[in-house]
C-alpha positions in Angstrom: -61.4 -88.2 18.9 -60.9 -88.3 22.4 -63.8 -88.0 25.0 -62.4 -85.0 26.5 -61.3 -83.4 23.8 -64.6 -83.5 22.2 -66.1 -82.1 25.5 -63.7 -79.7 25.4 -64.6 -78.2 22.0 -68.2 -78.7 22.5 -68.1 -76.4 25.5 -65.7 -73.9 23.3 -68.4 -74.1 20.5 -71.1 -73.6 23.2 -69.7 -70.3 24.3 -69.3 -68.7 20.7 -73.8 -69.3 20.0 -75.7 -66.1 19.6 -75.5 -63.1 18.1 -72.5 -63.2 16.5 -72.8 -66.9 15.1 -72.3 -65.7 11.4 -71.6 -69.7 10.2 -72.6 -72.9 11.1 -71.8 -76.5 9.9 -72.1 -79.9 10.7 -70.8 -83.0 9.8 -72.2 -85.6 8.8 -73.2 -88.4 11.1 -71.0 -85.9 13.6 -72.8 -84.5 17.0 -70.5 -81.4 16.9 -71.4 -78.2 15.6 -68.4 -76.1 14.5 -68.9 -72.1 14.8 -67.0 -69.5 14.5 -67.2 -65.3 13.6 -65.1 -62.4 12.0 -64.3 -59.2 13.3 -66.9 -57.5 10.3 -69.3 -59.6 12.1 -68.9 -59.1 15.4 -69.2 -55.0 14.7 -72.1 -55.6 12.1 -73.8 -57.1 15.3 -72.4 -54.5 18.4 -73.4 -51.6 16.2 -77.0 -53.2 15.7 -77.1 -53.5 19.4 -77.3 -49.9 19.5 -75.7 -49.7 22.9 -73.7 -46.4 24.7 -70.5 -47.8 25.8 -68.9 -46.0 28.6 -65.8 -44.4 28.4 -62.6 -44.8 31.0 -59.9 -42.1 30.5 -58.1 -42.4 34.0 -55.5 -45.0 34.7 -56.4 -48.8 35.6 -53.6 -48.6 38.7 -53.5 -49.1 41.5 -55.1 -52.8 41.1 -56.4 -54.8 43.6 -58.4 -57.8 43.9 -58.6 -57.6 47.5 -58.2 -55.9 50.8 -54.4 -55.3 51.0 -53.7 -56.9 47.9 -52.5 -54.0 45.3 -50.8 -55.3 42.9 -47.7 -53.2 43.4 -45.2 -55.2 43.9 -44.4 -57.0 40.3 -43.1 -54.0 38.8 -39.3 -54.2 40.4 -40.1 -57.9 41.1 -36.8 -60.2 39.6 -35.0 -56.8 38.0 -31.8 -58.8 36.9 -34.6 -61.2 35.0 -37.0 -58.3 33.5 -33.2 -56.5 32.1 -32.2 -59.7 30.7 -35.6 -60.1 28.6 -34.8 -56.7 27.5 -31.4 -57.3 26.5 -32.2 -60.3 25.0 -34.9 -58.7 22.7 -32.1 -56.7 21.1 -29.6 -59.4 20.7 -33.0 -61.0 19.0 -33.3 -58.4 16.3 -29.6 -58.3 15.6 -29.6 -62.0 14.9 -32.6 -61.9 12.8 -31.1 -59.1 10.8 -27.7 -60.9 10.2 -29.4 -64.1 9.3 -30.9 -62.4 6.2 -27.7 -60.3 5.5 -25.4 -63.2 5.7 -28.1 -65.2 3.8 -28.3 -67.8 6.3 -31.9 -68.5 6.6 -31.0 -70.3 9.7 -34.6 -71.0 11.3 -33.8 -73.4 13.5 -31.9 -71.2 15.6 -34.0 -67.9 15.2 -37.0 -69.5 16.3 -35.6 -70.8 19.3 -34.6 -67.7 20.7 -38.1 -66.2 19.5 -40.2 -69.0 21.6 -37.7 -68.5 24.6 -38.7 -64.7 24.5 -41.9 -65.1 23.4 -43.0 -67.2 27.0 -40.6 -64.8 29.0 -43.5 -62.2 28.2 -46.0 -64.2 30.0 -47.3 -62.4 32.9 -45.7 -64.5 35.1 -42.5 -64.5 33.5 -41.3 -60.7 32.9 -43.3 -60.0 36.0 -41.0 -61.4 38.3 -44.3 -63.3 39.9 -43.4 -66.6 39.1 -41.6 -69.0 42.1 -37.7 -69.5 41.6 -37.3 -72.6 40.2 -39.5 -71.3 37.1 -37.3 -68.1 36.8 -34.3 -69.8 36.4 -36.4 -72.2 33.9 -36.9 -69.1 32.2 -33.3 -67.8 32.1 -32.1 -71.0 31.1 -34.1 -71.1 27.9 -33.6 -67.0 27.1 -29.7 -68.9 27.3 -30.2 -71.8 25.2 -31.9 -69.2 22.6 -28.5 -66.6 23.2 -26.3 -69.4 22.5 -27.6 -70.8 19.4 -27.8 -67.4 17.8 -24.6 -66.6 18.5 -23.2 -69.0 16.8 -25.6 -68.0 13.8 -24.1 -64.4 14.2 -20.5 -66.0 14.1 -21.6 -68.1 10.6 -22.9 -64.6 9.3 -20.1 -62.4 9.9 -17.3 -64.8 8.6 -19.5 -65.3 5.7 -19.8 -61.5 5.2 -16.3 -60.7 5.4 -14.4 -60.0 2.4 -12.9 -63.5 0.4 -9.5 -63.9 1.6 -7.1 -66.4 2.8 -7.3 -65.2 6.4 -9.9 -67.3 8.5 -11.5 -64.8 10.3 -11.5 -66.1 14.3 -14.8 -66.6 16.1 -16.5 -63.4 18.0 -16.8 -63.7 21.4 -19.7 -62.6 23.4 -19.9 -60.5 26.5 -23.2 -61.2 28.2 -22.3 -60.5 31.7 -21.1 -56.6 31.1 -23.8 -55.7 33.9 -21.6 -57.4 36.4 -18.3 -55.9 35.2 -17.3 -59.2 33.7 -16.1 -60.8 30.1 -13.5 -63.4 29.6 -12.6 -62.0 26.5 -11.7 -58.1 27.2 -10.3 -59.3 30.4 -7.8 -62.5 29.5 -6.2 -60.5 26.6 -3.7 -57.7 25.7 -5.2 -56.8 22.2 -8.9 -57.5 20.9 -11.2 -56.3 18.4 -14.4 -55.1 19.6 -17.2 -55.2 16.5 -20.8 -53.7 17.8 -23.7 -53.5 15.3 -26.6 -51.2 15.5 -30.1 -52.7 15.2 -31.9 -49.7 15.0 -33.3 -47.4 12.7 -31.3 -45.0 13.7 -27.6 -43.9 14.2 -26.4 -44.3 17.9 -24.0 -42.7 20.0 -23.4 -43.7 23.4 -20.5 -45.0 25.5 -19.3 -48.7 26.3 -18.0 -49.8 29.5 -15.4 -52.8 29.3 -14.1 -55.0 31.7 -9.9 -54.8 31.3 -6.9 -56.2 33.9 -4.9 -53.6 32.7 -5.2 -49.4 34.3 -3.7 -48.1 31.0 -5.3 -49.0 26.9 -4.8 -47.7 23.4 -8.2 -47.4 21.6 -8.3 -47.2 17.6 -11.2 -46.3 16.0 -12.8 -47.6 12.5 -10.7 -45.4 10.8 -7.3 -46.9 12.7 -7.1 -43.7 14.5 -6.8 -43.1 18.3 -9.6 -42.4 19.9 -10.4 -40.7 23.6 -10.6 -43.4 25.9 -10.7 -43.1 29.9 -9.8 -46.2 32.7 -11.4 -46.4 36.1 -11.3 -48.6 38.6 -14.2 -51.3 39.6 -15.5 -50.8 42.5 -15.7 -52.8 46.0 -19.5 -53.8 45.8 -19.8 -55.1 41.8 -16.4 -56.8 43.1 -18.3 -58.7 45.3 -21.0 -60.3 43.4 -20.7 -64.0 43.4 -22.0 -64.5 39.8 -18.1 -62.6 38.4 -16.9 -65.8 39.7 -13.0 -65.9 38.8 -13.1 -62.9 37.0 -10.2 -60.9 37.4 -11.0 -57.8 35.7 -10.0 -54.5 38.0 -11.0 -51.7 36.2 -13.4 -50.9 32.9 -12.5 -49.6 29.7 -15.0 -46.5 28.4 -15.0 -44.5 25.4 -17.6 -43.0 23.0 -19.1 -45.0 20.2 -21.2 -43.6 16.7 -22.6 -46.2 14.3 -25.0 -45.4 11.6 -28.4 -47.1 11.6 -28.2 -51.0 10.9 -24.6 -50.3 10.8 -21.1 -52.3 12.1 -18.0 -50.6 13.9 -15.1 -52.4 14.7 -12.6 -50.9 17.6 -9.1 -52.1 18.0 -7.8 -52.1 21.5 -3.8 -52.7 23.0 -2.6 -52.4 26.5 -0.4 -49.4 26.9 2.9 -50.5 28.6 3.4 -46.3 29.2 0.6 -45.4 31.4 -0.9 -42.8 29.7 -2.4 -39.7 31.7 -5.1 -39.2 29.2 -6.5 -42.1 30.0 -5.6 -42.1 34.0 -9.1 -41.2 36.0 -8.4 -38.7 39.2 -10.1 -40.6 42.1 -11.0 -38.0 45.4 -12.6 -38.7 48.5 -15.1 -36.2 49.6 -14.7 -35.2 53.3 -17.3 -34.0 55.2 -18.5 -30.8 55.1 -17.3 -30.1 51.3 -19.9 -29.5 48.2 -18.8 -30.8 45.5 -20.7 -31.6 41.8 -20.8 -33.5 38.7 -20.9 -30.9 35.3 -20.2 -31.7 31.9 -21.4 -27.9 30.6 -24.8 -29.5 30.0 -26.4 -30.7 32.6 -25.0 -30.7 36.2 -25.6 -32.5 39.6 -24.6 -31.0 43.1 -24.0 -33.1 46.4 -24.3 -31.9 49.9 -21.8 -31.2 52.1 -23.0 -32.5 55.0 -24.1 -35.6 53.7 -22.8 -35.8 50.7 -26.5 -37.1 48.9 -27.8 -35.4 45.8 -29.3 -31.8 46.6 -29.6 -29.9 43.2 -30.2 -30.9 39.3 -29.5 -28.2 36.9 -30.1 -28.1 33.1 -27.5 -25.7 32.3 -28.6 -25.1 28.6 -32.1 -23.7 29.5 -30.4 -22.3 32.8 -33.3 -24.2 35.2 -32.2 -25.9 38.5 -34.6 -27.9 40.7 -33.8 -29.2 43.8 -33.5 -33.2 43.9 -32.7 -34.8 47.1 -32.2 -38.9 46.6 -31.9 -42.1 49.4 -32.4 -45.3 49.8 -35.2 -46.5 52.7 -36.8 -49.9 52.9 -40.1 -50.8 54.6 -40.9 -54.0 56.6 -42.6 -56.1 54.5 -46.3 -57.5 56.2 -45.6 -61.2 57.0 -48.8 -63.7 56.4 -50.0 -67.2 54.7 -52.8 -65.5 52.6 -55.3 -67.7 54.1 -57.9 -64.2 54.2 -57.1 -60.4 53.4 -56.0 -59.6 56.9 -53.1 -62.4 55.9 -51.7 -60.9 52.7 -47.9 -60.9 52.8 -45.8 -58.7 51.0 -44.9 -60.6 48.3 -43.7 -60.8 44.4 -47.1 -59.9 43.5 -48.0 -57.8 46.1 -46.3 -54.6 47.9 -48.0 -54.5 51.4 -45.4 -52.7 54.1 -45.9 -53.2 57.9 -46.1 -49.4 58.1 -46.7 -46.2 56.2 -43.2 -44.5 57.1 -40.0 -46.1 55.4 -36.6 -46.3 57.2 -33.5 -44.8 55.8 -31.1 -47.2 55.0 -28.3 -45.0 56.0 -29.6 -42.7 58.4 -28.5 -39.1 58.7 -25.3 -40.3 58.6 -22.4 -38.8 55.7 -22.1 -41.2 53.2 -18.5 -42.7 52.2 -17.7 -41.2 49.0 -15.7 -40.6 45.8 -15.4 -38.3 43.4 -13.8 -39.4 40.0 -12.8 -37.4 36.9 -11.5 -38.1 33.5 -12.0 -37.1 29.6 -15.0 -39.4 28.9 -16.9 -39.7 32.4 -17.3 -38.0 36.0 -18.4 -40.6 38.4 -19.4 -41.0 41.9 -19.1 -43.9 44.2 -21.0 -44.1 47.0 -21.8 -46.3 50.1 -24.7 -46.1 51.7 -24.5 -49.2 53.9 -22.6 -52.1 53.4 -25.5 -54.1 50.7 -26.6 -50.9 49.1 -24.1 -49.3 47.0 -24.4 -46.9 43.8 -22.5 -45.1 41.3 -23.7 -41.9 39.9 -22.3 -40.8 36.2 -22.3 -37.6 34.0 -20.5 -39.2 30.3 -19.5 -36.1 28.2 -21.5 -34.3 26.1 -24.8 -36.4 27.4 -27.9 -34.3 28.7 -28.5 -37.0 31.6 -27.4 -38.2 35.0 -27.2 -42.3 34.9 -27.9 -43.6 38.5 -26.7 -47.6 38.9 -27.8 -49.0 42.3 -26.3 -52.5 43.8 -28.4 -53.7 46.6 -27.8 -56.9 48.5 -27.5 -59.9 50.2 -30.2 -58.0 52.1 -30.0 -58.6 55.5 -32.3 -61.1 57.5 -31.1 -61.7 60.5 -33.5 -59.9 62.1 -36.4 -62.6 60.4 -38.2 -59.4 58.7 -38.6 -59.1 54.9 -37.3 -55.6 53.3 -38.7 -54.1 50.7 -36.0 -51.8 49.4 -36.7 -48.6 47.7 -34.8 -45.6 46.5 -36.4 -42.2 46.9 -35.8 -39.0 45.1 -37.4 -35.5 46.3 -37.9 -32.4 44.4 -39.6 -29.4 44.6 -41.5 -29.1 41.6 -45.6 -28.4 41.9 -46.7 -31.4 40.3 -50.1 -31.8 42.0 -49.4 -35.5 42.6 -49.2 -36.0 39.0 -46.2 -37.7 36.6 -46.0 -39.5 33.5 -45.2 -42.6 31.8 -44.7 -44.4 28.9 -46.6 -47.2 27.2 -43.8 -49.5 25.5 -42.9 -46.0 23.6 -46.6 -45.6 21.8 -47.8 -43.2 23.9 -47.6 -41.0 27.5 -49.9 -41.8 30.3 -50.9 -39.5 33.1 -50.6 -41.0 36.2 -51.2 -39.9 39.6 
């Protein structure tokens, strides 16, 4: 054995003496003791200890380990990297369930993935705290994981297909939906589109494809048409660099239901009549008009003046609450950390220049458009030219689904921004809302 290494376990023996020893052995002609304990021991000994433990029922946050140094800041720290751990748990599960239902057994390829996402929930991985070159280590393995069960998930499906003749053609994958992009939708005039459900549960929700075309013909499972609805891309998602030569103008949506751990395939032509169902009616709000989003369940109302969010009503309980939304950024404190009156706003840490965020947009109107069809009602707006979002109300959901788009944010000026989006309400909460832990269970918060 190495010196250090039997230094090292020396000093990891060291720290486990006392009280809860339970076992101890020794080798013969060896100087190293080997200990270790159990759970059953370690309570045999805490309860013999006969000590009153305190007890903490408040929240742990805000953190700090410092003057100026809350730990704030991780939370929205590297978004696009945090949703693609998300997503990538799910494609996880899905390839771990189609690996046993195709009877696969395809390790290799399943435990890749699961070491890629098992480091990405390192706390300075998800976190967003990590420096640059080690995010994109990180993306690049979630990648390598994606890709090698994707072509597990292509092995599985030709292999559950029924035995024929036909050779069933590779699936194609769209990973870059959040962007508006996929080779696949985009490059043809008819595609199949086969979605599985990992959960428990059945699901119904609505999927948003890139197309070229403004006008589509959507079959369902049962090879009947199925309400569908085409609107057009807009401007900012346009823009990103990452859609590269992606030539896809509009998006495809229309509702979805698959039982739990269940397939649905969807058969999709280009339309060479434009058809009016499918056609979204695109207005642009003028100053000075109210206008709202209402699907007879929930509904949204803009001002007139400024055309921002003013109302939220939940029009089956008949309760409205006023909910006024913008975007403000503060200047983030510049500093080399050398002592606490140095901390810079950073990944880790949220520390603003001053108390009083600046509206992005100002008092100003903001641009905006108002778009209608049979599956969604939409709203584009601008509120400068790096901070963009659309506002949706699908049909027969009970929610509002915000999307924001903020950058290259602007530093010309050489100050740091830390962006923000606000939403005001007049509801008596004393200061007090809720979260949730990972979906086990609500914590108060103030």
């Amino acid at each position: 054995m190495p010196p250090n290494a039997r230094s090292h376990q020396s000093q990891v023996a060291g720290r486990t003496e006392g009280p809860l020893t339970c076992h101890q052995d020794q080798s013969n002609g060896s100087k190293l003791n080997l200990l270790y304990s159990t759970p059953s021991c370690y309570l045999y000994h805490v309860n013999n200890a006969n000590v009153t433990w305190t007890q903490k029922t408040d929240d742990f946050f805000p953190y700090a380990d410092r003057p100026h140094s809350f730990w704030t800041g991780y939370f929205t720290s590297r978004p696009s990297l945090k949703k693609y751990v998300r997503d990538t748990s799910s494609f996880f599960q899905t390839c771990r369930h189609l690996d046993v239902f195709g009877e696969l057994y395809n390790h290799i390829q399943i435990f890749r993935l699961w070491d890629a996402l098992s480091i990405a929930q390192h706390h300075d991985a998800v976190s967003g705290t990590e420096k640059q070159a080690v995010a994109n280590d990180y993306a690049l393995q979630l990648s390598v994981g994606t890709h090698g069960c994707q072509s597990l998930l292509n092995a599985a499906y030709k292999k559950m297909m029924p035995k024929t003749q036909t050779v069933f053609p590779d699936q194609h994958f769209c990973p870059l939906l959040n962007i508006s992009s996929c080779y696949a939708t985009e490059n043809m005039k008819e595609f199949t589109l086969t979605m599985y459900n990992p959960l428990a549960q059945d699901v119904a929700d609505y999927i948003r494809l890139p197309v070229y075309s403004d006008s589509y013909i959507v079959y369902g499972p049962n090879l009947k048409p199925i309400s569908s609805q085409v609107i057009s891309i807009d401007t900012a998602t346009k823009r990103i660099p990452e859609r590269g030569e992606s030539i896809a103008n509009y998006e495809l949506i229309f509702q979805f239901q698959i039982s739990s751990l269940g397939f649905a395939t969807f058969f999709i032509q280009t339309n060479k009549n434009k058809n009016k169902e499918t056609t979204s009616k695109v207005t642009p709000i003028q100053q000075g008009e109210d206008f709202e989003l209402n699907n007879g369940l929930v509904s949204i109302s803009f001002d007139a003046a400024t055309a921002r969010m003013k109302k939220f009503g939940n029009l089956q309980s008949n309760i409205f609450t006023t909910l006024k939304q913008n975007y403000f950024y503060y200047i983030g404190h510049a500093g080399n950390n050398s002592n606490p009156d140095m901390q810079a706003s950073n990944n880790y840490i949220f520390r603003p220049v001053n108390d009083v965020p600046t509206s992005i947009s100002g008092g100003t109107h903001v641009k905006t458009l108002l778009i209608k069809g049979n599956c969604v009602q939409e709203v584009h707006q601008v509120f400068s030219p790096w901070v963009t979002q659309s506002v949706r109300l699908y049909k027969g959901q009970n929610y509002v689904e915000v999307e924001w788009t903020v950058g290259p944010i602007p530093i010309n000026d050489k100050q740091g921004k830390e962006i923000i989006v606000r939403y005001d309400s007049d509801q008596n909460t004393n200061k007090t809302f809720y979260t949730d832990a990972n979906g086990r269970q609500i914590l108060e918060r103030r």
